[in-house]
VEXDREN-2710 file (C-alpha; in Angstrom, 1 decimal):
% VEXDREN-2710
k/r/px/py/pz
1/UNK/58.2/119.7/124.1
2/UNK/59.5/118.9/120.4
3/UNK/56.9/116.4/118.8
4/UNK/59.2/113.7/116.9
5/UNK/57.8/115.3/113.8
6/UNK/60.1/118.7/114.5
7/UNK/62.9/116.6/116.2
8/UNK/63.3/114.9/112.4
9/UNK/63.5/118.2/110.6
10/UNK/66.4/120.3/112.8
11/UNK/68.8/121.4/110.7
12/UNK/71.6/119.6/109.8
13/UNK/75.2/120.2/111.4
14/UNK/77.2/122.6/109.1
15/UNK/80.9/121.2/107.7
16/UNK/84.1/123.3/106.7
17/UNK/86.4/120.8/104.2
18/UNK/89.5/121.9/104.0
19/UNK/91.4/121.6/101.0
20/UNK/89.8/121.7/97.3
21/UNK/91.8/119.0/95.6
22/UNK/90.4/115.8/94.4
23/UNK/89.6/113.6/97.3
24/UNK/88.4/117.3/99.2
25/UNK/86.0/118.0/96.5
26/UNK/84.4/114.4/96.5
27/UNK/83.7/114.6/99.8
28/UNK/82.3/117.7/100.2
29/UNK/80.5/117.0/97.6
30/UNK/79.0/113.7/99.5
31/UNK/78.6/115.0/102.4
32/UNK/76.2/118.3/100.2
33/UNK/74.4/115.6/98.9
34/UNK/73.7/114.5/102.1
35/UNK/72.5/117.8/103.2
36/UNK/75.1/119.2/104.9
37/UNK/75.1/122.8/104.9
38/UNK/79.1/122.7/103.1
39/UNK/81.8/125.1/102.6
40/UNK/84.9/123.5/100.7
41/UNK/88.0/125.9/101.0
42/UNK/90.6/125.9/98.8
43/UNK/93.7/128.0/97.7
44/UNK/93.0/128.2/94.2
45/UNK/90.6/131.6/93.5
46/UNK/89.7/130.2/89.6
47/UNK/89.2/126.5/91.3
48/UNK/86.6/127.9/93.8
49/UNK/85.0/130.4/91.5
50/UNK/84.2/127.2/89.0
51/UNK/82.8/125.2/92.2
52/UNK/81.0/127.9/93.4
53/UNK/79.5/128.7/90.0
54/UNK/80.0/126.6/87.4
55/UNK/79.4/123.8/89.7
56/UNK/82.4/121.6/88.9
57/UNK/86.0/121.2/89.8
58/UNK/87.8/121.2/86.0
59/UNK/91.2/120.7/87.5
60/UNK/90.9/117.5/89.6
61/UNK/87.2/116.0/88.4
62/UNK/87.0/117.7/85.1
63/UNK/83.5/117.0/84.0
64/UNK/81.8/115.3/87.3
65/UNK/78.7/117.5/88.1
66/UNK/79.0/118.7/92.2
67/UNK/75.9/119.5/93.9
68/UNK/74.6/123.3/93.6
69/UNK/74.6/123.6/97.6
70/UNK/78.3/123.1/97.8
71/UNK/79.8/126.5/98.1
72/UNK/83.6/127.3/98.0
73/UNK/85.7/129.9/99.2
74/UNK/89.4/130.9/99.6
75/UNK/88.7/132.4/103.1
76/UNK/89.4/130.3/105.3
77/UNK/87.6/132.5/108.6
78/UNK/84.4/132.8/106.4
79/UNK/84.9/128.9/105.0
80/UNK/84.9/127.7/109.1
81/UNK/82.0/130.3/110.4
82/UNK/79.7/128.4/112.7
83/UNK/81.5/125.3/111.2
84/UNK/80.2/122.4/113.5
85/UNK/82.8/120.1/111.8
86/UNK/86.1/120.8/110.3
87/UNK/87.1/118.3/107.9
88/UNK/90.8/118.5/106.7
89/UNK/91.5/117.2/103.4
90/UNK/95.2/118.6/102.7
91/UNK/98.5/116.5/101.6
92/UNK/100.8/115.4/104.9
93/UNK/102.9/117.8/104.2
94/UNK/100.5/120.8/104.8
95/UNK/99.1/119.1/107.7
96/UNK/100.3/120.7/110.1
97/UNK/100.6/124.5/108.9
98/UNK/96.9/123.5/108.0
99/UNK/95.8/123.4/111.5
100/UNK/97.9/126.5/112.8
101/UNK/95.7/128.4/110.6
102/UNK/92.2/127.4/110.8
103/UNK/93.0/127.3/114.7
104/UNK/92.5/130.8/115.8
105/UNK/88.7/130.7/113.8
106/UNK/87.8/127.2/114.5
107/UNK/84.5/127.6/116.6
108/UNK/84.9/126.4/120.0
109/UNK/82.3/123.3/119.7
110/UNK/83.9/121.9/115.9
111/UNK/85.6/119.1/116.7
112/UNK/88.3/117.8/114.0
113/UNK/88.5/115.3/111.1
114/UNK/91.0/114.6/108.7
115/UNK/91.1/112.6/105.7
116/UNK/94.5/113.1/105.2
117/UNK/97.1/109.8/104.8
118/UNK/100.7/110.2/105.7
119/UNK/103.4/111.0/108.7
120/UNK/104.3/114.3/109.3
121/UNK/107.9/114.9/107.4
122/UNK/110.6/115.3/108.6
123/UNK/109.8/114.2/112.5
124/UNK/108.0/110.6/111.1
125/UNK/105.1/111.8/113.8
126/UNK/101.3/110.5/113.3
127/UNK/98.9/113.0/112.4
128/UNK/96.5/112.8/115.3
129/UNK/99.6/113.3/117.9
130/UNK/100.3/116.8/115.4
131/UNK/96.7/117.8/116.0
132/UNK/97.0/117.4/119.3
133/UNK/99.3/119.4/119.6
134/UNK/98.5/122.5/117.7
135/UNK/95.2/122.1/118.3
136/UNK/94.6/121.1/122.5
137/UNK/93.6/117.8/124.4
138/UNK/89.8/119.3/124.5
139/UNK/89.2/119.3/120.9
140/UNK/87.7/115.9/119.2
141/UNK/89.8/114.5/116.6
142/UNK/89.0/111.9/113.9
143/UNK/90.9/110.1/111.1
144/UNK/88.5/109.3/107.8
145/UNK/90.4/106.4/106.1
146/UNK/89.7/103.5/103.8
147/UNK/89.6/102.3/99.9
148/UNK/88.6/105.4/97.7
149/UNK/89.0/106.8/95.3
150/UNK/87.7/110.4/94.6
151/UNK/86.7/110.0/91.1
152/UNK/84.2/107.4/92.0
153/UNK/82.9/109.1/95.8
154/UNK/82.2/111.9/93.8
155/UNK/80.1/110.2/90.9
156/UNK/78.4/108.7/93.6
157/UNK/79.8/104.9/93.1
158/UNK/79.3/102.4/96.3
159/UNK/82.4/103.0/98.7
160/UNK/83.2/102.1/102.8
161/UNK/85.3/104.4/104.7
162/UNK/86.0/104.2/108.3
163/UNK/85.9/107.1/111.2
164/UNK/88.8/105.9/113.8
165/UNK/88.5/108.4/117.1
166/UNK/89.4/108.3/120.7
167/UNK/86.0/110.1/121.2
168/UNK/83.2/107.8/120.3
169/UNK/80.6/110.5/120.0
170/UNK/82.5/112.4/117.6
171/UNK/83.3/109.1/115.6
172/UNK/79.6/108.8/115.4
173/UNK/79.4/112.5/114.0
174/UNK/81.6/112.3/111.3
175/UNK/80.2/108.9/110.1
176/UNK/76.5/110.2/110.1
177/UNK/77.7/113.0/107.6
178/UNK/79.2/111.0/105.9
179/UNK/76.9/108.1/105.8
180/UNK/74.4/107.6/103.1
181/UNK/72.3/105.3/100.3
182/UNK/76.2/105.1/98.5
183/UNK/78.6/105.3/100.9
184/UNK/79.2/103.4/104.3
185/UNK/80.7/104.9/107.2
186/UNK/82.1/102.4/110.4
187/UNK/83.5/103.4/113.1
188/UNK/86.8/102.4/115.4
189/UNK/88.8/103.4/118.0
190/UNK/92.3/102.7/117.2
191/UNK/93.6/106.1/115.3
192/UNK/97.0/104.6/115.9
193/UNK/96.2/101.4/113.5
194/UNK/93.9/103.5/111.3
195/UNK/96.9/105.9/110.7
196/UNK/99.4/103.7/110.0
197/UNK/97.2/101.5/107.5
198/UNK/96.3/104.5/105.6
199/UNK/99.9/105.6/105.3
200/UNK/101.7/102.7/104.9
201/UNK/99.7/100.9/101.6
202/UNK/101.2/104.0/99.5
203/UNK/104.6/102.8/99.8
204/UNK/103.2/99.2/99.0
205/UNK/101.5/100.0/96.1
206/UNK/104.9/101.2/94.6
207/UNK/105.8/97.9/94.8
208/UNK/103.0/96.4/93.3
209/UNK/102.8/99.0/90.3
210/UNK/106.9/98.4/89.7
211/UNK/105.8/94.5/89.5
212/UNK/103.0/95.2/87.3
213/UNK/105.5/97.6/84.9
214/UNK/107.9/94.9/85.0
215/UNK/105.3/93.0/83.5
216/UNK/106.1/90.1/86.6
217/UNK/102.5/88.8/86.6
218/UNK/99.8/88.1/88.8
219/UNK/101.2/86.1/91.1
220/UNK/103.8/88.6/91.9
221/UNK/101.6/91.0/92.9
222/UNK/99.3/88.9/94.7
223/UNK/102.8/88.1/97.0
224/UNK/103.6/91.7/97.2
225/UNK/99.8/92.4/98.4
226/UNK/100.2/89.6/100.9
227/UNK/103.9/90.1/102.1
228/UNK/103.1/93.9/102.3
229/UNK/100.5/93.2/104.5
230/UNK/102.5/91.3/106.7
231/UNK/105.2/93.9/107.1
232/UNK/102.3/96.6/108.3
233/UNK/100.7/94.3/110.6
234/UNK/104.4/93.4/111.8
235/UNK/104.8/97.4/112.5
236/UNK/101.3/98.2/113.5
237/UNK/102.3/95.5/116.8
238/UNK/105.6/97.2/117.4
239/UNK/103.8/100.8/117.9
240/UNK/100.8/99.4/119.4
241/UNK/97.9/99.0/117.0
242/UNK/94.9/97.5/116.6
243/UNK/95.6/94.0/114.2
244/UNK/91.5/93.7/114.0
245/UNK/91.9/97.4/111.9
246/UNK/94.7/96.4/109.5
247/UNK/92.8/93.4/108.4
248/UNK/90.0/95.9/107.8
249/UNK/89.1/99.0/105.7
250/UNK/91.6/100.9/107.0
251/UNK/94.9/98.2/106.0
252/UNK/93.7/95.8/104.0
253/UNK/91.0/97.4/102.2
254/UNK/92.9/100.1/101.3
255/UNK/96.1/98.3/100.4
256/UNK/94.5/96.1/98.1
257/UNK/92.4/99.4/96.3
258/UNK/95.9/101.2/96.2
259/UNK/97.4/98.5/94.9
260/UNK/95.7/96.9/92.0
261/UNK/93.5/100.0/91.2
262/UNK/95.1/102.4/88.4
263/UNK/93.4/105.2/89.4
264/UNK/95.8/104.9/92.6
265/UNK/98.7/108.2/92.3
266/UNK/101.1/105.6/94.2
267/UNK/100.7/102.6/92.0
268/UNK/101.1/105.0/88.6
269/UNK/104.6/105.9/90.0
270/UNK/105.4/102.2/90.5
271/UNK/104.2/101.6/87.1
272/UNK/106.2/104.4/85.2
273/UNK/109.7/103.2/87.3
274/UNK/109.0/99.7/86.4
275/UNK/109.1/100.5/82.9
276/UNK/112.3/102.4/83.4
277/UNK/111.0/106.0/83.5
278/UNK/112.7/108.7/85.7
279/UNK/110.8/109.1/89.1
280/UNK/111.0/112.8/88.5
281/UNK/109.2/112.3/85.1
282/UNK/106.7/110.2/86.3
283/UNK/105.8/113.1/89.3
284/UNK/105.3/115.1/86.6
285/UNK/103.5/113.1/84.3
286/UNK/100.9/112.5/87.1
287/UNK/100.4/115.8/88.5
288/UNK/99.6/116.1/92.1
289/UNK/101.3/115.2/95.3
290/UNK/102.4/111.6/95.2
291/UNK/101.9/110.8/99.0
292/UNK/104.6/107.5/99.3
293/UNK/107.6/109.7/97.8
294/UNK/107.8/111.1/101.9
295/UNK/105.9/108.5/103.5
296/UNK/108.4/105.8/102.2
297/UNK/110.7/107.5/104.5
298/UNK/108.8/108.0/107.4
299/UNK/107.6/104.1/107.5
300/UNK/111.4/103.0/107.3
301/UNK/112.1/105.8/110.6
302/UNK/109.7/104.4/112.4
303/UNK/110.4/100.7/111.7
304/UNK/114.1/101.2/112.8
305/UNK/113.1/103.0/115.8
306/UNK/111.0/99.5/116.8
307/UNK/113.6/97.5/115.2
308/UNK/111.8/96.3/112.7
309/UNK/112.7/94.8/109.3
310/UNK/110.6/95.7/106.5
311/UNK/112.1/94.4/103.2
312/UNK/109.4/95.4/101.0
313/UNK/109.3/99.0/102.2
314/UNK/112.7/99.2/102.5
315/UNK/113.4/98.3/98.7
316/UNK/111.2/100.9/97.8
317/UNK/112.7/103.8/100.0
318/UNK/116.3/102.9/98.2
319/UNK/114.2/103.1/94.5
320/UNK/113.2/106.0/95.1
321/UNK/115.9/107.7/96.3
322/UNK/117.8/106.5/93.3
323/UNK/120.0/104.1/95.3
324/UNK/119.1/101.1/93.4
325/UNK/117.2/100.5/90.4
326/UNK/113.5/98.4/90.4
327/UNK/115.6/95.2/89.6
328/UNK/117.9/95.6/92.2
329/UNK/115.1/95.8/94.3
330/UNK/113.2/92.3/92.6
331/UNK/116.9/90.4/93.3
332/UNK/117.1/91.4/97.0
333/UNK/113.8/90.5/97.9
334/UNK/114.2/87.3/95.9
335/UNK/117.3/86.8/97.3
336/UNK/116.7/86.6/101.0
337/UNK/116.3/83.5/103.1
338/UNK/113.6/81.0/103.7
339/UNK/111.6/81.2/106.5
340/UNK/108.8/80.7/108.1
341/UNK/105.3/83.0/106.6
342/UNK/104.2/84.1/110.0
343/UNK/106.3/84.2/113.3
344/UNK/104.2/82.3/115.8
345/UNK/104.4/85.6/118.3
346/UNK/102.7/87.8/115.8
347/UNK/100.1/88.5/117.3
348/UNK/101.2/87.6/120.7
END
């Protein structure tokens, strides 16, 4: 029989991340720390190289030192080798073709987490109903969402995440790697809720950095915070969410991060087109995948299929599609009628 002496000491459960950009790199990187025996895989064969040797990721956190134990790899069969976990950390886009490939060398025990926030484009689908699909019933899948920002999980700054799973037990899993003296990790059940939050506050930040590069104040963006929440809680009811998780980590939390935070992707776009650049510019100028250029769409396919109006994300579809411009947008949100702030069957 183990004493409790040996039972604290067995080893550790091994995690794949998928995906070597930014947000993949800080959390491999804190869940190493933790340690995690951790394999981040990536694409890029210089980006790994300097992650596997130089102990840094000069691309997206030029200069942040990453623990020595993280090793990197651009095979993917040798990155998920007696993998435990398989954490996916890829843009919506490659979601799915993600998952087709590490499927065929994902070890029969690793269940699934993704940290990813989005739809799937093109079909407007959530990510956990695309994973269950290439991927089988039997597997466990999580979501990993809430306010963060890579830059400061990766230098170690205090941040709460959530792990939202039909599978409590996994839930658990993933939070305990992730869990430590800087970072928080809760736990939910509503993957639906989680997904949507996560998704959703990129197009809402938009908004909020158009506002602020109007230079429209404070108050404006406190409104745009406020009636932005109100239009995902309006949707998350419609598809069957959770309210409790938009009012936590996973909506709220990360709205208000993604909104008034300029290390926020999102909100830099809003900035540059409220100051009258080109969205195609601003893309540019920022230099990785801007997540609410698709999701934008998405939100506004699944709101019509519930039938449900969402002024704010709907302004911000039409702006960046280059169907009207950010002031267009300000006049028809100012211009539509009183009423009353919260419909009495909200929540009912």
């Amino acid at each position: 029989m183990n004493s409790p002496a040996s039972a604290t000491t067995a080893p550790k459960p091994r995690i794949a991340v998928l995906g070597a950009g930014s947000w993949g790199t800080a959390l491999a990187a804190l869940i190493a720390r933790h340690g995690h025996p951790t394999v981040l895989w990536g694409r890029d064969a210089d980006g790994a190289a300097a992650i596997d040797t130089l102990h840094e990721n000069p691309r997206y956190l030029p200069g942040i030192a990453l623990p020595e134990s993280l090793r990197a790899t651009t095979d993917l069969a040798a990155a998920l080798k007696d993998a435990d976990l398989v954490l996916v950390v890829v843009p919506s886009h490659a979601f799915a073709e993600t998952l087709r490939q590490l499927a065929p060398h994902r070890p029969p025990h690793a269940g699934v987490a993704w940290a990813t926030k989005g739809f799937e484009p093109g079909s407007g689908r959530f990510l956990h109903e695309v994973a269950g699909e290439v991927l089988g019933a039997d597997v466990p899948l999580a979501v990993v969402t809430g306010p963060s920002f890579a830059k400061e999980v990766a230098q170690g700054l205090p941040t709460a995440l959530t792990v939202h799973s039909d599978d409590a037990a996994f839930a658990q899993s993933v939070a305990d790697a992730l869990h430590g003296p800087a970072f928080r990790a809760y736990t939910g059940d509503d993957m639906l809720g989680a997904e949507l939050g996560g998704a959703m506050k990129n197009v809402l930040a938009v908004a909020t950095g158009v506002a602020d590069g109007m230079q429209l104040g404070l108050n404006a963006r406190a409104g745009l915070i406020t009636r932005g929440l109100n239009e995902m809680l309006r949707l998350n009811q419609a598809i069957g969410g959770q309210p409790e998780t938009l009012m936590g980590l996973a909506g709220l939390g990360d709205l208000v991060l993604t909104c008034t935070g300029d290390l926020s992707r999102n909100r830099r776009l809003g900035l540059a087109l409220g100051r009258g650049q080109s969205i195609e510019d601003a893309v540019r100028e920022i230099g990785q995948v801007v997540e609410s250029v698709q999701t934008a769409d998405e939100v506004m396919r699944q709101a019509e299929r519930h039938g449900i109006e969402l002024p704010i994300s709907n302004a911000v579809r039409a702006v960046l599609h280059g169907e009207i411009t950010p002031a267009d947008g300000l006049r028809k949100l100012l211009s539509r009628e009183q009423k009353p702030e919260y419909p009495t069957d909200l929540f009912g």
